[in-house]
C-alpha positions as CSV (number, residue, x, y, z in Angstrom):
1,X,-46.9,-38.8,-1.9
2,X,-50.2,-38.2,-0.7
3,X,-51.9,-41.2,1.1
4,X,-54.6,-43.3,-0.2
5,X,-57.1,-45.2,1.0
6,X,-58.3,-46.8,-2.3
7,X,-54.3,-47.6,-3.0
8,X,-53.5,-49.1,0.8
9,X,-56.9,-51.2,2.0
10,X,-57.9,-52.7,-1.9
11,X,-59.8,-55.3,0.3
12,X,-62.0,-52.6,1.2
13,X,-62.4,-50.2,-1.6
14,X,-61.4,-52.2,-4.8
15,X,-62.7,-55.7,-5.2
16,X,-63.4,-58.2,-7.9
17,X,-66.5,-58.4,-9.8
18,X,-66.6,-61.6,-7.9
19,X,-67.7,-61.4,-4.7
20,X,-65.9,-62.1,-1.7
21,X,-66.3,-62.0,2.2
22,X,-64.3,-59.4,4.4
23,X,-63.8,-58.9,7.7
24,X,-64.6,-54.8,8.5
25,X,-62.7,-53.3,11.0
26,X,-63.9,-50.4,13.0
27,X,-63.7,-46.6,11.0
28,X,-64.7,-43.1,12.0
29,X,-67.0,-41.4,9.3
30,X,-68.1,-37.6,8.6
31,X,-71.9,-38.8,8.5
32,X,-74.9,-36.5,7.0
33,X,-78.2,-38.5,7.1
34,X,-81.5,-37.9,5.4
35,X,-84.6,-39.3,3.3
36,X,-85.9,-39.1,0.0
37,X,-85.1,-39.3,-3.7
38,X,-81.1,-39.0,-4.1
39,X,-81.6,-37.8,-7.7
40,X,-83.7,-35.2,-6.9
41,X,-81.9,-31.9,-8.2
42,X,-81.3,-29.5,-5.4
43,X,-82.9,-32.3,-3.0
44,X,-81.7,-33.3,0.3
45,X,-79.3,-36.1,-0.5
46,X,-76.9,-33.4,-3.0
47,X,-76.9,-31.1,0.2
48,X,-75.7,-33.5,2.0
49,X,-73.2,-34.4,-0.1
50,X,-71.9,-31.0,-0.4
51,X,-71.8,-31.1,3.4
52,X,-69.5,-34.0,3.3
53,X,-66.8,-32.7,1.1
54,X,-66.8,-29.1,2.3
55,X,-66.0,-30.6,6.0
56,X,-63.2,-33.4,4.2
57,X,-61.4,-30.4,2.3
58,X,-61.8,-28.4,5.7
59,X,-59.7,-31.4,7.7
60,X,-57.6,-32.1,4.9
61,X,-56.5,-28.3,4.2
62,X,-56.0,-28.0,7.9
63,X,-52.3,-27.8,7.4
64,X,-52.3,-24.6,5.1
65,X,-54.3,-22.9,7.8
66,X,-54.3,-22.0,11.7
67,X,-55.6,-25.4,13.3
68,X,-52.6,-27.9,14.0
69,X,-53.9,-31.7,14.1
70,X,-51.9,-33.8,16.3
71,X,-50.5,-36.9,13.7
72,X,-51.4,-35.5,11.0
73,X,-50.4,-36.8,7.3
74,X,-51.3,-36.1,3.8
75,X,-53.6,-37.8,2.1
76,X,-56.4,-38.7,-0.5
77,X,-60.0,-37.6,1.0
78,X,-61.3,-41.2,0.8
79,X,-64.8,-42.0,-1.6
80,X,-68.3,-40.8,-1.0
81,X,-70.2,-43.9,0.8
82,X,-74.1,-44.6,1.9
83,X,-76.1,-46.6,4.1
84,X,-79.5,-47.4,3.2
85,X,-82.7,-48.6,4.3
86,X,-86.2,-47.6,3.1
87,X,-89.7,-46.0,5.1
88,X,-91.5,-48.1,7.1
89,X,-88.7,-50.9,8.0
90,X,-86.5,-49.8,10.9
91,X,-86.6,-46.1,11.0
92,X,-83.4,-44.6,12.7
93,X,-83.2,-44.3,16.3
94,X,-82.0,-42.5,19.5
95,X,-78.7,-44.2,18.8
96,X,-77.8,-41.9,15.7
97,X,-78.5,-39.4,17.7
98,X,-75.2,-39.1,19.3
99,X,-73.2,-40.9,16.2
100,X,-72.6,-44.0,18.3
101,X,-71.0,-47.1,17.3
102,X,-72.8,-49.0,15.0
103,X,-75.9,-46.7,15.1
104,X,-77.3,-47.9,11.9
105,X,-80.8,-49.2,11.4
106,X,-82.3,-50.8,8.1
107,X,-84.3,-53.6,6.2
108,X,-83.5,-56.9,4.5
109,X,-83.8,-55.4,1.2
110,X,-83.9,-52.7,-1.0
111,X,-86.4,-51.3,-3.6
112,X,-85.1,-49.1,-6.0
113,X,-88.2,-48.3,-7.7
114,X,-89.4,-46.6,-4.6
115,X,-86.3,-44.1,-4.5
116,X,-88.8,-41.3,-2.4
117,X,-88.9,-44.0,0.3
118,X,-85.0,-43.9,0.3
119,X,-83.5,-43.0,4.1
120,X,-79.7,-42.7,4.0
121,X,-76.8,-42.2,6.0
122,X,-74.0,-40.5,3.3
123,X,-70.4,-40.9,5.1
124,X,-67.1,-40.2,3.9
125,X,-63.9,-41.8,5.9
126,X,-62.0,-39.8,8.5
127,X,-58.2,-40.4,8.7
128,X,-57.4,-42.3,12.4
129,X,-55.7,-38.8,13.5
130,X,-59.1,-37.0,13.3
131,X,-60.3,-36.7,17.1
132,X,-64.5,-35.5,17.8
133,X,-62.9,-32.2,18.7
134,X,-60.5,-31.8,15.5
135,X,-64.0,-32.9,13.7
136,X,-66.3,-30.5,15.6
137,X,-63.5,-27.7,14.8
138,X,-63.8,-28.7,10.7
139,X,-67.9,-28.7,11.0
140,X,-67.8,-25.1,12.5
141,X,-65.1,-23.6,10.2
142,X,-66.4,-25.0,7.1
143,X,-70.2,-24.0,8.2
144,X,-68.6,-20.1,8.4
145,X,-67.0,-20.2,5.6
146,X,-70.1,-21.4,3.3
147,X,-72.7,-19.6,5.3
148,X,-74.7,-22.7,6.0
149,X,-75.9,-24.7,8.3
150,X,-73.8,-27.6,9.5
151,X,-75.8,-28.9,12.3
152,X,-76.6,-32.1,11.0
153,X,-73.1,-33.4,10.6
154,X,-72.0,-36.5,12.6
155,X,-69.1,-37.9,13.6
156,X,-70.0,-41.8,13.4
157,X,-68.2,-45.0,14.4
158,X,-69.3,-48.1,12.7
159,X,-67.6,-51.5,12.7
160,X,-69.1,-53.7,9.9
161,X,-67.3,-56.8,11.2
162,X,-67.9,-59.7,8.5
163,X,-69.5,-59.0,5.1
164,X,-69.8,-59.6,1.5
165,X,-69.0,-57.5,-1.0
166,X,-68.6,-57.4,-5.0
167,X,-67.5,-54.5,-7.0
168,X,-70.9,-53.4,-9.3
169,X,-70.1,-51.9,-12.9
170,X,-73.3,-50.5,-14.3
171,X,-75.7,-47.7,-13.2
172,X,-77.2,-48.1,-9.6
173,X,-80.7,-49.3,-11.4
174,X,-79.2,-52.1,-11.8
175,X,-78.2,-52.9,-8.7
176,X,-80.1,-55.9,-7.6
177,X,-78.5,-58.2,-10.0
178,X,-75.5,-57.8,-8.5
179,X,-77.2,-58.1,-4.9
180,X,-78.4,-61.2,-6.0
181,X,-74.8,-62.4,-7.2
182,X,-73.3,-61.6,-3.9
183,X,-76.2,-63.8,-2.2
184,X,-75.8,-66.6,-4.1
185,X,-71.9,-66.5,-3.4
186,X,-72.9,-66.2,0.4
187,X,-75.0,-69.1,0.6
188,X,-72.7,-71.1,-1.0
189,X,-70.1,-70.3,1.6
190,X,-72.5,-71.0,4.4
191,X,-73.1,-67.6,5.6
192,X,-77.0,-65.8,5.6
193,X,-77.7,-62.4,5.1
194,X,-77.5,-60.6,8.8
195,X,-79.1,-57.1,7.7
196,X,-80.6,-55.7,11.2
197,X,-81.6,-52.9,12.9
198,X,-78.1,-52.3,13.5
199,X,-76.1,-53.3,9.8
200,X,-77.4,-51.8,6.9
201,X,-76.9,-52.5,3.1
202,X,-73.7,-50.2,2.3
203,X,-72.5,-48.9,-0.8
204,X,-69.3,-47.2,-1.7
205,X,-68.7,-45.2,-4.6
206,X,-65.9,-45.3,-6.4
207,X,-67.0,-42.9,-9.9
208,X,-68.1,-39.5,-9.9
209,X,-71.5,-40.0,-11.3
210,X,-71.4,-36.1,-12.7
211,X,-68.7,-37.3,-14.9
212,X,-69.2,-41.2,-15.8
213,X,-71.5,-42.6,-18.1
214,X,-73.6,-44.9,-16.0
215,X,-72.6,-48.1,-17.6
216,X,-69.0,-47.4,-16.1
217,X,-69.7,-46.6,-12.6
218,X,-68.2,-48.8,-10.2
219,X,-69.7,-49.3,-6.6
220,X,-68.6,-51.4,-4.5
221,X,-72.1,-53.1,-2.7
222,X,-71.5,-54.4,0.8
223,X,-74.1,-56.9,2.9
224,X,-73.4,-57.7,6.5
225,X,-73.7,-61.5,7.0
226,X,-73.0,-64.4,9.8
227,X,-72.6,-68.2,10.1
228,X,-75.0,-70.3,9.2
229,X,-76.7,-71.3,12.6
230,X,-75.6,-68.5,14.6
């Protein structure tokens, strides 16, 4: 049976509708990053998108074809994610350049009626056995086998360290309620929010929103946070 990441790491990918904190360990990521309005048909974001899977499905077909990845194992290609920030608070730096660790840049909130201010960073989760070279192999045979351009795909490190996190049922509009929940549960627990230039509000989605009526889409909505006093 094929391995899955939703199935194995529930603290990560399936929480409660209440929130809770977690404790995010370090993950490699097939990273696409961009600006503008996500719903925009034929815009950047859905390029990006297409980007993502067409290298996932490269790596994860990989057996049936010519490349041989050290360690390999079947398994599930993981959920689309996103990073997100908005124009004029933090714009992304030298650091994403290179897809270093923990490259990420962003504000202290988000305002989703200003979606054409939206920068993002779409990932998807790369299995541990996926090296920068087996990646940079996947990037070039998917790019020649869709006749596109593939240049702006990343391989990104990030380690989230401690967060909050809630699972959101509802359409992505209404998003800040559950932001707000998640805060209030922080507080509580004596932690602030610790959004910087370098941990960014992070979403994970769990529906395929081509498919799902928005009142059943499930995202899980993740804020980076500290000790109170730290």
């Amino acid at each position: 049976m094929a391995f899955d990441y939703r199935k194995e790491y529930k603290e990560y990918y399936m929480p409660k509708e209440m929130p809770s904190i977690v404790n995010v360990p370090k993950m490699n990521y097939i990273a696409v990053r961009g600006c503008g309005d996500p719903n925009e048909e034929g815009g950047e974001y859905k390029k990006a998108i297409e980007q993502l899977y067409a290298i996932a499905y490269t790596i994860k077909m990989s057996k049936k074809g010519s490349r041989s990845i050290e360690g390999y194992f079947d398994y599930v290609v993981p959920p689309l994610e996103g990073f997100w920030w908005q124009e004029g608070q933090h714009p992304a730096d030298e650091a994403m350049q290179a897809g270093c660790e923990s490259g990420l840049t962003g504000p202290e909130g988000i305002d989703y009626s200003r979606k054409e201010d939206f920068h993002w960073i779409s990932v998807i989760r790369l299995p541990g056995f996926v090296t920068e070279e087996d990646f940079c192999w996947a990037v070039q045979a998917a790019a020649e086998k869709k006749k596109q351009d593939f240049s702006k795909a990343e391989f990104m490190t990030v380690e989230e360290g401690l967060c909050v996190q809630c699972m959101h049922i509802g359409s992505y509009d209404e998003e800040p309620a559950t932001v707000e929940k998640i805060h209030r549960f922080m507080e509580q627990q004596g932690y602030v929010l610790d959004i910087t230039d370098r941990r960014l509000h992070h979403e994970i989605y769990l529906s395929d929103a081509r498919k799902t009526v928005p009142e059943k889409l499930k995202t899980v909505i993740r804020h980076p946070i500290r000790t109170k006093g730290e």
